[in-house]
Backbone as numpy.savetxt, mean C-alpha at the origin, in Angstrom:
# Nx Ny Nz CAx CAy CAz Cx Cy Cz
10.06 -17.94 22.70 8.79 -17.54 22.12 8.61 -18.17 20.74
7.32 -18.54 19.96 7.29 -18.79 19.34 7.20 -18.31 17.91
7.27 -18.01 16.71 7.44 -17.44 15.48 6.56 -16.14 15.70
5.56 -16.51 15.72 4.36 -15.53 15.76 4.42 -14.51 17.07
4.63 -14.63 18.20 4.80 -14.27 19.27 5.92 -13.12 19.03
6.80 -13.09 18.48 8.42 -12.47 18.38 7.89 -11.74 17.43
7.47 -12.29 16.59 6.69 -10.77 15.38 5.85 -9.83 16.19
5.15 -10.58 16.72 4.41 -9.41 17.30 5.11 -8.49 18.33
5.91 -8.90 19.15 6.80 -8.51 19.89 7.60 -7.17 19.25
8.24 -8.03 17.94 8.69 -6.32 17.15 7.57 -5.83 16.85
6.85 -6.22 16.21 5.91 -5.04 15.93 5.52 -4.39 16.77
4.99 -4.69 17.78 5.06 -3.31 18.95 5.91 -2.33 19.06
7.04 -2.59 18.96 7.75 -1.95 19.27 8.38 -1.03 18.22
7.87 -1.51 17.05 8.29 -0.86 15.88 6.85 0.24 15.73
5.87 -0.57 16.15 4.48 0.62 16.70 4.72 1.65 17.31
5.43 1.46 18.38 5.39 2.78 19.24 6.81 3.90 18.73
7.37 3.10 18.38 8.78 3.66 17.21 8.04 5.17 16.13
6.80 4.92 16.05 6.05 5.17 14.18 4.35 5.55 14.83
4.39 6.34 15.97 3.19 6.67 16.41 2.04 6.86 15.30
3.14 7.39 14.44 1.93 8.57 13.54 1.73 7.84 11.78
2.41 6.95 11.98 2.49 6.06 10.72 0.69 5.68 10.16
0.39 6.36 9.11 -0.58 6.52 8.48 -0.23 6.22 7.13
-2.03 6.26 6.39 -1.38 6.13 5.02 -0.92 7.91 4.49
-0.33 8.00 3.26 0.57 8.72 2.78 -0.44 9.44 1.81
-1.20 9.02 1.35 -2.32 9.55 0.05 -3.71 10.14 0.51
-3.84 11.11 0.32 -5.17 12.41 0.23 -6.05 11.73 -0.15
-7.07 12.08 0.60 -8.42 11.30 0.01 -9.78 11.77 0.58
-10.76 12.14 0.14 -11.30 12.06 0.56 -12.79 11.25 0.74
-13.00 9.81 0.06 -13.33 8.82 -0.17 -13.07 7.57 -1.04
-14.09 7.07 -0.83 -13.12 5.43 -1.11 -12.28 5.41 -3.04
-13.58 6.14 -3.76 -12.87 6.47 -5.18 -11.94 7.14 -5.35
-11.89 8.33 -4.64 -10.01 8.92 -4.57 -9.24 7.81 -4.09
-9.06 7.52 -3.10 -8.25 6.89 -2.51 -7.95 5.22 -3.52
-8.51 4.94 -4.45 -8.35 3.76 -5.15 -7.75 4.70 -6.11
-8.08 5.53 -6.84 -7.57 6.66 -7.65 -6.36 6.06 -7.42
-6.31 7.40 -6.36 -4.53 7.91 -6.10 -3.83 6.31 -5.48
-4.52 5.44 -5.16 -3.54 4.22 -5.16 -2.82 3.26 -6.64
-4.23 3.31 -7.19 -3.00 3.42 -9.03 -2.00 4.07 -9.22
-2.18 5.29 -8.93 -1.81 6.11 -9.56 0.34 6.35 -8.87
0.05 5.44 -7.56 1.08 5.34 -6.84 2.27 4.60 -6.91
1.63 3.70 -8.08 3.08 2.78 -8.98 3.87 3.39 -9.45
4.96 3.19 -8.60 6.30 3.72 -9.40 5.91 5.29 -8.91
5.58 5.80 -8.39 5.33 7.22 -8.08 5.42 7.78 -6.11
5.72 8.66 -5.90 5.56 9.11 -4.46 4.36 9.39 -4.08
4.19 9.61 -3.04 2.53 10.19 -2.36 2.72 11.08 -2.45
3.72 12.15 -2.00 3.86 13.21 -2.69 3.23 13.67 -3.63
3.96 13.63 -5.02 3.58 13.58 -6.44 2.24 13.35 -6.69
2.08 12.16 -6.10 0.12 11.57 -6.38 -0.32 12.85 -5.65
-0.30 13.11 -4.51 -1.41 13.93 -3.42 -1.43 14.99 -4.59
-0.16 16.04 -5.24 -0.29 16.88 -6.35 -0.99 16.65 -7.54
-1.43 15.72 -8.27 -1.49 15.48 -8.93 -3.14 15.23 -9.06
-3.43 14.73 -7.87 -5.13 14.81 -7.57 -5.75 15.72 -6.95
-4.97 16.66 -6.72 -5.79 18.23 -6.45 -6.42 18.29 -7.95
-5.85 18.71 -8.96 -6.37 19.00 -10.60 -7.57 17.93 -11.02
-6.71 16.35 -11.02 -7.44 14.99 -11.45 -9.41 15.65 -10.22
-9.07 15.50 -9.60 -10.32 15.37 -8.75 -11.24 16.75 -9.18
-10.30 17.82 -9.69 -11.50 19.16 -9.37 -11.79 18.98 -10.68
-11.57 18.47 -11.87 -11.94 18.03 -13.25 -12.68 17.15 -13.47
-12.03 15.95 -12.64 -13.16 14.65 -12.73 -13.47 14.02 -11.37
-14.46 14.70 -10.93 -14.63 14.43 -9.19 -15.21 13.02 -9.14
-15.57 11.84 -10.12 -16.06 10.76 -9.06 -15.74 9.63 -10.51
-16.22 8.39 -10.24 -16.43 7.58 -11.39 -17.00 8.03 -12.32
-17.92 8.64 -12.44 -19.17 8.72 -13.65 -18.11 9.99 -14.45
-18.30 10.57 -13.99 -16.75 12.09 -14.11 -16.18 11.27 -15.20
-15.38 10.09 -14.92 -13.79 10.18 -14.91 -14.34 8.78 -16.17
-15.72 8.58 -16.19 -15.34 7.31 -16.74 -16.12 7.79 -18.39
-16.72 8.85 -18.41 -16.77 9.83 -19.59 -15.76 10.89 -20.22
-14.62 10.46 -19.68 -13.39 11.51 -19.79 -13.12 10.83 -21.26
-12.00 11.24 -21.84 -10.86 10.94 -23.05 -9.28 10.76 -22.45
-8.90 9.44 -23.15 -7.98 9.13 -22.80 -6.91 9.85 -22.70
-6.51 10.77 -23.55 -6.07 11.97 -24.16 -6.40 13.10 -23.00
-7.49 13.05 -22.61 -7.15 14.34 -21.47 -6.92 13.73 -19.83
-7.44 12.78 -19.94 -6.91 11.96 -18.74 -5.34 11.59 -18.69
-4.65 11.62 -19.79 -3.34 11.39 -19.56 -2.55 12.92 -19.56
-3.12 14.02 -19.96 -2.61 15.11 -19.29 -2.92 15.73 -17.87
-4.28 15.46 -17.48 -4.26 15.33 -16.19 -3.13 14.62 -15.04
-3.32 13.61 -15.45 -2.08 12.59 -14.69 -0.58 12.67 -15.18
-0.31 13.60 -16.24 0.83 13.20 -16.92 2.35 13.03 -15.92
2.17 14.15 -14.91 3.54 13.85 -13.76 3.41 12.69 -12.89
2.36 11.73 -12.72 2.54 10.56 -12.18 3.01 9.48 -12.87
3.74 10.03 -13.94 5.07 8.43 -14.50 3.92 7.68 -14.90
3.83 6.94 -16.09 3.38 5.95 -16.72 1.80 6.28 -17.11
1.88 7.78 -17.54 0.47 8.18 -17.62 -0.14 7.56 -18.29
0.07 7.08 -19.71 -0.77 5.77 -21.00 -1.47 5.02 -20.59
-0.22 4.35 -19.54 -1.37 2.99 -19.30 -1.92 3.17 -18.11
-1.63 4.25 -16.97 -2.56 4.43 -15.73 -3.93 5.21 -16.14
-4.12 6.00 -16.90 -4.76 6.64 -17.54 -6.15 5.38 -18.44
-5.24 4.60 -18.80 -6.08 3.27 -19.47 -6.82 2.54 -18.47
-6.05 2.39 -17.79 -6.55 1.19 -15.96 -7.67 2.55 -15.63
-7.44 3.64 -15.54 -8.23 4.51 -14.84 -10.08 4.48 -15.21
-9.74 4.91 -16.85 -10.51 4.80 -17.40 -11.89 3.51 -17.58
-10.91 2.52 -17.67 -11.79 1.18 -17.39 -12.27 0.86 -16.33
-11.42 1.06 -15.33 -11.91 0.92 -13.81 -13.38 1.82 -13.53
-13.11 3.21 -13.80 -14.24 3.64 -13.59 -15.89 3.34 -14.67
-15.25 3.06 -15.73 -16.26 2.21 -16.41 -17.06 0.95 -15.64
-16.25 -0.07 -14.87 -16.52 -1.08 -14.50 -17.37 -0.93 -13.58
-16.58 0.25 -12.65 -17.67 0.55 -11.40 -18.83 1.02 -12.00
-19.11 1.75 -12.56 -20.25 2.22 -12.89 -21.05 1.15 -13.44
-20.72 0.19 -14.42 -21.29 -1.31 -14.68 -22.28 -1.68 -14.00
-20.80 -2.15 -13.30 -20.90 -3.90 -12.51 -21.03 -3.28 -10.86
-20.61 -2.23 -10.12 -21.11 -1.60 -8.81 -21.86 -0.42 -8.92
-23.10 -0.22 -9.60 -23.73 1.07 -9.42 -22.81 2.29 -8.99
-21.97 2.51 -9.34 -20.93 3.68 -9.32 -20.28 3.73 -7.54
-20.45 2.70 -6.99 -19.78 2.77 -5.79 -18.46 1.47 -5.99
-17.54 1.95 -5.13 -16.03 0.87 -4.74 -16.74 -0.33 -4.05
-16.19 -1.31 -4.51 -16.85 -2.69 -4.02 -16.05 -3.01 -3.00
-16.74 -3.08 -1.65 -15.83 -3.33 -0.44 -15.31 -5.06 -0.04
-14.89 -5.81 -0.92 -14.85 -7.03 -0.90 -13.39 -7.64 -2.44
-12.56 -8.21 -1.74 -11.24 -8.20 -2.11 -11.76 -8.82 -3.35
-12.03 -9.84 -3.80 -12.36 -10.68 -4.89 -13.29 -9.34 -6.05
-13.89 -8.59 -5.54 -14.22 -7.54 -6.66 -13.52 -6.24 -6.92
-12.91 -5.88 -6.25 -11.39 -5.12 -5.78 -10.41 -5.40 -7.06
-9.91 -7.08 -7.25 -8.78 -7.16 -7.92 -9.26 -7.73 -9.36
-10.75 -7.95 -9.60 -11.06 -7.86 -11.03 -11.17 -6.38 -11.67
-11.16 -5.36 -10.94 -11.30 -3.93 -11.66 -9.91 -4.13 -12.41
-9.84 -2.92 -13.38 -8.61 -2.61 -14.19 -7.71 -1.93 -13.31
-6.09 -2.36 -13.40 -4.89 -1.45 -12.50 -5.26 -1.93 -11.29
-6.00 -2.94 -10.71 -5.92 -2.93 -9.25 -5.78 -4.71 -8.85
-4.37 -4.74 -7.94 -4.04 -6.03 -7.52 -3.93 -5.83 -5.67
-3.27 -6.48 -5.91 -4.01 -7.04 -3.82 -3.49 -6.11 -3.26
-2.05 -5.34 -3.52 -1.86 -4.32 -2.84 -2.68 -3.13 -2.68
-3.35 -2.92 -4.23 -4.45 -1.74 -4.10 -5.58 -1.82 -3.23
-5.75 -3.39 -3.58 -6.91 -3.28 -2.71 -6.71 -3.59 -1.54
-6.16 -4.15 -0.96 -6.09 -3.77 0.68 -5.55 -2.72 1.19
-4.68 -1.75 0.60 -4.81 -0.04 0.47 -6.50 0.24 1.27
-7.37 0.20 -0.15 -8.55 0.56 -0.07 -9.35 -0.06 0.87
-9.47 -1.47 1.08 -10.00 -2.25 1.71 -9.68 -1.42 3.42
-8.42 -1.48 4.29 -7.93 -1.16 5.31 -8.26 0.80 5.29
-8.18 1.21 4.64 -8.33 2.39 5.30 -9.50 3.26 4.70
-10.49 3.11 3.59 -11.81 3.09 3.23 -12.85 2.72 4.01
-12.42 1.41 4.36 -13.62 0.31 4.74 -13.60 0.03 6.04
-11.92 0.17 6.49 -11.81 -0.54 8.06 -11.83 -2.12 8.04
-11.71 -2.71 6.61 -11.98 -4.11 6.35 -10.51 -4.54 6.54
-9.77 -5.23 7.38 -8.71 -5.55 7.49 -7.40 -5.95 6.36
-6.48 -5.51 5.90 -5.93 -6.03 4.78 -4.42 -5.62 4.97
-3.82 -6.78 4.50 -2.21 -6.55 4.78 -1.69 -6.21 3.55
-1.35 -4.88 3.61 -0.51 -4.62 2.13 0.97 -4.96 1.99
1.13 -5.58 1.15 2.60 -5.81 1.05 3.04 -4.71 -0.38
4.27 -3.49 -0.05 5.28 -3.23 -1.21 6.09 -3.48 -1.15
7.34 -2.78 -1.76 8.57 -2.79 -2.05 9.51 -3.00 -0.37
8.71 -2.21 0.43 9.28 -2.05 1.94 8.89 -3.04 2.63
8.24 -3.20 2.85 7.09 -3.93 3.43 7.49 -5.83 3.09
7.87 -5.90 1.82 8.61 -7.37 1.61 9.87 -7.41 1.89
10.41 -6.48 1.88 12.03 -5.91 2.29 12.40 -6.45 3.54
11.31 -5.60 4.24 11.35 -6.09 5.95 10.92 -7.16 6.02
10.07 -7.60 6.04 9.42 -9.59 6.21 10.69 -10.78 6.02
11.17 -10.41 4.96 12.92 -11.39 4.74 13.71 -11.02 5.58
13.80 -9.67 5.94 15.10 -9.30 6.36 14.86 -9.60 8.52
13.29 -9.60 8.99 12.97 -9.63 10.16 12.65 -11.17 10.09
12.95 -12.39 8.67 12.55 -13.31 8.88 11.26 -14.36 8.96
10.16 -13.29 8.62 9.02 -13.42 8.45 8.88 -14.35 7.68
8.79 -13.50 6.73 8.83 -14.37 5.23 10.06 -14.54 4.16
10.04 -15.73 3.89 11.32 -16.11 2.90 11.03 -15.86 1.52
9.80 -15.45 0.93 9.80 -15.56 -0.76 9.59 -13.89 -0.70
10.03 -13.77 -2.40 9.66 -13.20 -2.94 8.84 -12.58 -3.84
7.64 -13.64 -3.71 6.32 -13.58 -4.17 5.23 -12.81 -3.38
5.02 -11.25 -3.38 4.45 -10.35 -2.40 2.68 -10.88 -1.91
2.31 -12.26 -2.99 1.18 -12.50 -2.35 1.62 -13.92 -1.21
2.42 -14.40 -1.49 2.85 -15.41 -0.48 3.49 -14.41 0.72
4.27 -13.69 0.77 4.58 -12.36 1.37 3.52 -12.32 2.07
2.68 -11.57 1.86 1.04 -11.59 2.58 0.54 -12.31 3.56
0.69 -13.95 2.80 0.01 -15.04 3.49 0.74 -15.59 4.83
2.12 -14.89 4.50 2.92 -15.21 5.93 2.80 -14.49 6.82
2.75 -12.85 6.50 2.23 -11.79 7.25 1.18 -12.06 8.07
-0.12 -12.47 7.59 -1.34 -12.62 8.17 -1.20 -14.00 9.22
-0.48 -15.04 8.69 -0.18 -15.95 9.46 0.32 -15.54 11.13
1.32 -14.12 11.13 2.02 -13.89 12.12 1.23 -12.91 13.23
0.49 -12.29 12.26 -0.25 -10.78 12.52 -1.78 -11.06 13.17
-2.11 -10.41 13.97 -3.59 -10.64 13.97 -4.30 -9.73 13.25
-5.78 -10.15 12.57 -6.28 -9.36 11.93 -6.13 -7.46 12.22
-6.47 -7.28 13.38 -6.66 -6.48 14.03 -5.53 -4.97 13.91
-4.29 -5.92 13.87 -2.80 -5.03 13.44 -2.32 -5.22 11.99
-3.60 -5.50 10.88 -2.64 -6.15 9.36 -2.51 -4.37 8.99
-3.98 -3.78 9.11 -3.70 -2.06 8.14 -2.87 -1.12 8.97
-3.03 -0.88 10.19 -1.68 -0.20 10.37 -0.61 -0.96 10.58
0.20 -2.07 10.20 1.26 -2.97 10.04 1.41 -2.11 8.99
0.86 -2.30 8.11 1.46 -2.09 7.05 2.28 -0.62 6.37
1.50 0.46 7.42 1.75 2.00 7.62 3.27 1.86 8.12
3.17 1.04 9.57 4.24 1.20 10.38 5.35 0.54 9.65
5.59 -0.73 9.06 6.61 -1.40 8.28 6.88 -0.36 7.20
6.15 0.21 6.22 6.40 1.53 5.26 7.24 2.57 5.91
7.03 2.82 7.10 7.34 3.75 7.20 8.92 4.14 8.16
8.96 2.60 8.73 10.25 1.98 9.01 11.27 1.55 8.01
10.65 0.90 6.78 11.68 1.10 5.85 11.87 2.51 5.08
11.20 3.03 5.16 11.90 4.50 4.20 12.33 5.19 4.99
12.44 5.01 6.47 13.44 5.83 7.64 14.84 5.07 7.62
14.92 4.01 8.17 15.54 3.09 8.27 16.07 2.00 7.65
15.17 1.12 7.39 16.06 -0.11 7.05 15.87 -0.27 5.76
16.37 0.43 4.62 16.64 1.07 3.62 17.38 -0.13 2.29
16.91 -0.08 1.11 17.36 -0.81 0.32 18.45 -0.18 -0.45
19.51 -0.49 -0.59 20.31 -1.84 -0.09 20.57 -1.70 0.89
20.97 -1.03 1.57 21.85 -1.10 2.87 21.05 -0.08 3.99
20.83 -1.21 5.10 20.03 -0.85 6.18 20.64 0.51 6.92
20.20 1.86 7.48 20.82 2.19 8.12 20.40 2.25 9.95
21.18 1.07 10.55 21.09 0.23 11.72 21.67 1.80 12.87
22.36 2.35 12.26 22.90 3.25 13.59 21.67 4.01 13.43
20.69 4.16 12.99 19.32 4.65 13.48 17.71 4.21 13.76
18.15 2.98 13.84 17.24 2.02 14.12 16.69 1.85 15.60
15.42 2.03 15.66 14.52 2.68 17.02 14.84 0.83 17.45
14.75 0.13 16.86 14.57 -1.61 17.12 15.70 -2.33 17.00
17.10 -1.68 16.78 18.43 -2.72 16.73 18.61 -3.43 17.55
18.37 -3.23 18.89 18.77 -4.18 19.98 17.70 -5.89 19.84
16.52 -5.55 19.35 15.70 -6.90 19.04 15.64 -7.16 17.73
16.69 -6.68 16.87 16.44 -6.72 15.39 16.71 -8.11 15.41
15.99 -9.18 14.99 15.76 -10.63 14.43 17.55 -10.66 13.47
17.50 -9.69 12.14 18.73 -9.53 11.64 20.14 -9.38 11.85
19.78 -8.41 13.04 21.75 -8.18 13.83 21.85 -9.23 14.70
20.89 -10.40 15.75 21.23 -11.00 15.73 21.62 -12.18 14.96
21.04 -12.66 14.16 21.97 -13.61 12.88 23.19 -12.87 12.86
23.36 -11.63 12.50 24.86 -11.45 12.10 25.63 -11.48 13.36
25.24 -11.22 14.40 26.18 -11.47 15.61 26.55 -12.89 15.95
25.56 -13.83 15.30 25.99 -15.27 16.20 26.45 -15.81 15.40
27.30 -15.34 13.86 27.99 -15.41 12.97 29.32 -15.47 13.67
């Protein structure tokens, strides 16, 4: 089979592995959900989903949030780690929208990653499960697996991406990206994979390299 063919191949199978593999963050439209995707650096969904019960019933939308004080916006957020400067991105972002998009999320990647705090991962977050607009998110897991299944060789998460989409059809990039998340924080775990629970060892791309070692 050919490169592309064998990806997809695991991915099925890592699909039906991860039925329920969704995104992780509360939302209940496209401005929460860009919210709580800032707000997810360096932080759990967990933590975020807590953290925007308060953020949201205080400052329910852009216009809300973009008349706030920096100062109370960073006690709002303060248990999501790096409140200063998410609190700063927050602030501007919702300024911008209100600007430059009449107070709505701009459904189009190129206006997505000029807002403040938001790069390609956010926005294809938002893009894929807001919009239904297709987008391959690459994190921490998600590039983990691509090297380690062979996908992709760099460590540059937007070249990461470009190999992804290369392999992927549009169609499977936003829940790819659920299902790979959610396979590495079960499983194939940084540093060390744990393979004796791996729904996919027998076609793992990886154990064979190490077997024909």
């Amino acid at each position: 089979m050919k490169k592309a063919e064998k990806a997809q191949n695991l991915y099925r199978h890592l699909e039906q592995a991860y039925p329920d593999a969704k995104c992780g963050l509360e939302y209940q439209n496209p401005w929460q959900l860009l919210v709580a995707t800032i707000l997810s650096a360096q932080c759990t969904d967990r933590r975020v989903n807590l953290v925007t019960v308060g953020l949201f019933a205080a400052l329910p939308d852009a216009a809300a949030m973009a008349t706030a004080s920096q100062e109370q916006l960073e006690e709002l957020i303060r248990s999501a780690g790096f409140f200063r400067n998410k609190a700063k991105n927050l602030l501007l972002c919702a300024r911008q929208i209100g600007d430059l998009h009449q107070g709505k999320v701009p459904r189009k990647l190129a206006e997505l990653v000029a807002l403040a705090g938001v790069g390609r991962k956010t926005a294809n977050v938002v893009l894929g499960n807001a919009f239904q607009v297709p987008g391959m998110v690459v994190d921490t897991h998600v590039k983990r697996l691509a090297k380690r299944f062979g996908w992709s060789k760099s460590e540059n998460p937007v070249q990461v991406e470009k190999d992804l989409v290369g392999l992927l059809p549009a169609a499977l990039w936003t829940r790819a990206g659920h299902t790979l998340i959610a396979h590495g924080r079960a499983c194939c775990k940084a540093p060390t994979p744990v393979c004796s629970q791996c729904p996919i060892v027998n076609i793992c791309p990886r154990i064979g390299v190490q077997r024909s070692r």
